[in-house]
N, C-alpha and C positions, 0 to 999 in steps of 0.2 A: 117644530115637529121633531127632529132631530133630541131636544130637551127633552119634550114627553117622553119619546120612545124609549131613551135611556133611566128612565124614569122607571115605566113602566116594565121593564125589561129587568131591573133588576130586583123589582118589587117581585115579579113572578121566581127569579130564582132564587131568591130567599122564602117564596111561602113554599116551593117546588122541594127545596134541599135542604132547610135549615129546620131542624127538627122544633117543636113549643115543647122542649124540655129543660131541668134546669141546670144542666149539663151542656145545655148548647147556650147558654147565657152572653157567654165572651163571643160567640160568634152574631148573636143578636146585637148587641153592642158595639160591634165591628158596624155590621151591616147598618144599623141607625146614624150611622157618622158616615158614610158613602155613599144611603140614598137621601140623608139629609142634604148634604153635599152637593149632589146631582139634581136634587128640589128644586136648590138658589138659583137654576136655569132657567124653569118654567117662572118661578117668581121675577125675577129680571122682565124675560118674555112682558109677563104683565104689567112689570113695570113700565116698560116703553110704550106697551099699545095706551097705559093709562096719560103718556105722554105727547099721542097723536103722531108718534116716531114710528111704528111697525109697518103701516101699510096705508096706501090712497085710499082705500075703501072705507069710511067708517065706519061701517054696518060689521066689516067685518075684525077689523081691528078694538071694537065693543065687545064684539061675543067673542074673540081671540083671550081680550083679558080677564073680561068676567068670567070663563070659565075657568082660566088659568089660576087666580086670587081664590078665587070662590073655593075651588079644588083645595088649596092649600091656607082656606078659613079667613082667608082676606078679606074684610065687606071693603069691593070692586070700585063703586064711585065715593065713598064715602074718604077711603084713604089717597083715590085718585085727586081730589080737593083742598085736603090736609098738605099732601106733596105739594100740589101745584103753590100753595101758599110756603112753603119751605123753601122752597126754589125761588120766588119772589123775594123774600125776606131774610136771606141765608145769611148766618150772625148778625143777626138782630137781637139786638138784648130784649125787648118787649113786643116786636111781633114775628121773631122766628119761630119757624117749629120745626121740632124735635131738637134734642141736644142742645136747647138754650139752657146755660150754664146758671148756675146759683151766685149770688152776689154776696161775697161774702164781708159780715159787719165786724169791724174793728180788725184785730191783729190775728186772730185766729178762725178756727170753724172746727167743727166735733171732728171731721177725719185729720185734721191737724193734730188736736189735743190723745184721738186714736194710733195715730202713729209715735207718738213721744211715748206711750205706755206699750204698745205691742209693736211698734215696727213698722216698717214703711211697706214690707211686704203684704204683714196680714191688713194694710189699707185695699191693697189691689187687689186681694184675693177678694176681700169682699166687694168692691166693686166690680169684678169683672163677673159675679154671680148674682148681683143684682141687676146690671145691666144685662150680661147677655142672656139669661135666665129668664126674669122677671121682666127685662124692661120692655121688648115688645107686648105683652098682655097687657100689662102698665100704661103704655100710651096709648091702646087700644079700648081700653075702657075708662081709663081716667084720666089722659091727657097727660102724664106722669114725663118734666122734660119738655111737655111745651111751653111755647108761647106766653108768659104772664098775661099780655093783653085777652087774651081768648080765657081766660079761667080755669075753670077746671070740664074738659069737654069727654064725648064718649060718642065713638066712630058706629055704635048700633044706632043710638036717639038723642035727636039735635035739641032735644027741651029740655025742659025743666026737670030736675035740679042741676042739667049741666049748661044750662044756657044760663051765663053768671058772670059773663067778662064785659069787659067795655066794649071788647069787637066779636064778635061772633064769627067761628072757627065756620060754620056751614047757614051762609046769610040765603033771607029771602024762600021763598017755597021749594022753589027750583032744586036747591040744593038739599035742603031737607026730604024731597020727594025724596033724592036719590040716594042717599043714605035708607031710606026707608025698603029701595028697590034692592039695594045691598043687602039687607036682613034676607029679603026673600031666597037670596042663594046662598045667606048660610043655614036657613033654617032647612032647606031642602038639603045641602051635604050632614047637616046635622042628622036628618032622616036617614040617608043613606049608610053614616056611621053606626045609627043605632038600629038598623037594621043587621047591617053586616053583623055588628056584635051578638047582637038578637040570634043569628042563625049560626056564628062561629066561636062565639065567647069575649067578655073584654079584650084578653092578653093577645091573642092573634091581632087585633083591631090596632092596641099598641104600641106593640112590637114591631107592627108591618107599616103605623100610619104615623099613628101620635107620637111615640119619642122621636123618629128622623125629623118629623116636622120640629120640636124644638129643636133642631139642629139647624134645620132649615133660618127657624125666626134668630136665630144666636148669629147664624152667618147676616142677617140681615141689619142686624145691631150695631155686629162689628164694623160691616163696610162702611153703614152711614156714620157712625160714633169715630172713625180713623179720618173719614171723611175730612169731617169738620173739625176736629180737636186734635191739638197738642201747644205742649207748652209754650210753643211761639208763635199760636194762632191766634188774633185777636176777633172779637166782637165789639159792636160798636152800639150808643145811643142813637136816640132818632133822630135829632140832630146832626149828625153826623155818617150816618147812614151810608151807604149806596148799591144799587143793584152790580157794580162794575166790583168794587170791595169787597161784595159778598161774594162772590162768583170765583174772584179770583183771591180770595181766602181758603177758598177749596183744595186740598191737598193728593195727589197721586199717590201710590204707596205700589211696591214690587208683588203681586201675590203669585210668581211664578207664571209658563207657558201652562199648567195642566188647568186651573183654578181660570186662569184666564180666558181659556176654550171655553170650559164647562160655565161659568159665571159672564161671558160675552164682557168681560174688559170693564166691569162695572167698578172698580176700583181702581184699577190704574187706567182709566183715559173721563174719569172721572172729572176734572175740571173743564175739560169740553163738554161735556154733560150742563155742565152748569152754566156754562155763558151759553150753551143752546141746547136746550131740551130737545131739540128735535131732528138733533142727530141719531140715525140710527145706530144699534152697536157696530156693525159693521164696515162703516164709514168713523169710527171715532177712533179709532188709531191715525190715521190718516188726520182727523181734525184736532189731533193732540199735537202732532209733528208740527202743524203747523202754527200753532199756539208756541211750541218750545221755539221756532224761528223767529217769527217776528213780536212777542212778547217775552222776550227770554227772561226780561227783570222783572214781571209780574207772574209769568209760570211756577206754580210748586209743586218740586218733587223731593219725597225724602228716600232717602235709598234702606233707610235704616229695614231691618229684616221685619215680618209684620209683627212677630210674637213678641220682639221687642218693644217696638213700636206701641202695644195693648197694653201690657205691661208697665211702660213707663204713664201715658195718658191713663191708666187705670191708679195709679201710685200717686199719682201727681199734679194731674188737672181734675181739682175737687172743688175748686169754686173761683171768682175771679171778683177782682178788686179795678174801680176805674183808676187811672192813671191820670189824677188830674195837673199833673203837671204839662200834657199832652192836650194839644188846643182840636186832636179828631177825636176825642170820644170815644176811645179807645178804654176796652176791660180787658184786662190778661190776667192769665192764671198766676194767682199768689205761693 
């Protein structure tokens, strides 16, 4: 509640104060990067109800997140499936999802051969505007970063032509229904955008909705891509596997007390998240302490600052090679 209303609250004093001039541009720009900001709360929210962590009630903890995704263009069960299999399979070279890394053949790869000619900088620049840009619509319509085993999938329609892998990203009717019930509540915020615009003009619509929401999708990028990646995070074969490995490959990272309120600790208590999904945020400081006590040599944290931290995995971790001299199956980044 608390998210929404902060949400909602500052949505009104920006339509209330900020004039659709283009003189107030810098202050629109301002404003897109604070209620995008304040977004990743209600998205998080959804994210735990989509985890069975918000509340006893089902009935209510379902319509808690589908309204919450849906609002911010999410399809609700569709990505709620795709996670739960992320979570399952966390650095899995062939059935993780999202941020399964590229495998790269022989001694080099194009953002290697990119940096020898412009620089190690402009690698990162363009990776951190492909990902945080681009890459949430990317996995959302084309799987972009998942899975190799799942193919090439797409979170509106679980067929054909993206039903095309060995394993299938949303198996069986059940799941496909639900993915189908998903479309319903974007198709309906879709209506209510293009109405609003309909009565108020594009640029209010984007100004007030669409640009914070990519800020919103960029902060959602970031967390999960920090997540899981950096240069001395490995992934494994199937072989080699394990739910215990994945879980505590997972890395913590500093994003300050204000970012930590407003974002409910989705980034730094983040590897309790992942040995149990069904900690709510508000108990997962609490079940990080206790991870740092009694797992102290399998706990990770980097302290490193995050902009740092983006920067270097953006520059750096562009593709990963197995280490066959290593008998766990182990890729790291080259």
């Amino acid at each position: 509640a608390a998210s929404a209303a902060q949400v909602l609250g500052c949505g009104y004093l920006a339509w209330k104060f900020i004039p659709m001039t283009t003189a107030a541009i810098p202050l629109w720009m301002l404003y897109a990067v604070v209620q995008g900001t304040l977004a990743t709360g209600p998205w998080v929210i959804g994210h735990e109800c989509g985890h069975n962590a918000f509340c006893n009630e089902q009935w209510l903890q379902t319509l808690v997140g589908y309204v919450m995704h849906t609002a911010l263009m999410v399809p609700y069960f569709s990505w709620q499936r795709s996670h739960a299999v992320h979570h399952s399979k966390t650095n899995h070279m062939t059935e993780g999802e999202t941020h399964v890394p590229r495998i790269q053949k022989g001694k080099t790869n194009k953002y290697l051969k990119l940096a020898k000619v412009a620089g190690q900088g402009t690698v990162a620049a363009i990776r951190m505007v492909t990902h945080l840009v681009l890459g949430w619509p990317a996995y959302i319509i084309a799987g972009v970063t998942g899975g190799p085993a799942y193919g090439k999938t797409n979170h509106m329609w679980p067929y054909a032509p993206f039903h095309n892998g060995d394993k299938e990203l949303f198996p069986g009717s059940l799941h496909k229904k639900k993915v189908l019930q998903s479309d319903l509540g974007l198709i309906a915020m879709s209506g209510v955008l293009f109405y609003w615009a309909k009565i108020s003009g594009f640029w209010p619509v984007m100004a007030l909705y669409g640009i914070p929401l990519m800020v919103t999708n960029c902060w959602l990028v970031l967390y999960t891509w920090l997540q899981h990646t950096d240069v001395d995070i490995p992934h494994f074969d199937k072989d080699n596997w394990s739910f215990v490995k994945g879980a505590f490959h997972t890395v913590d990272r500093p994003y300050g007390a204000v970012l930590d309120y407003i974002h409910h600790r989705i980034g730094s208590t983040h590897v309790a998240h992942h040995v149990c999904s069904t900690i709510p945020h508000y108990k997962a400081k609490k079940a990080t302490e206790a991870l740092k006590e009694h797992f102290p040599e399998f706990y990770l944290y980097d302290p490193t600052p995050v902009w740092k931290a983006l920067w270097r995995v953006s520059s750096r971790c562009t593709a990963v090679q197995k280490v066959e001299a290593s008998k766990d199956g182990m890729y790291i980044f080259t």
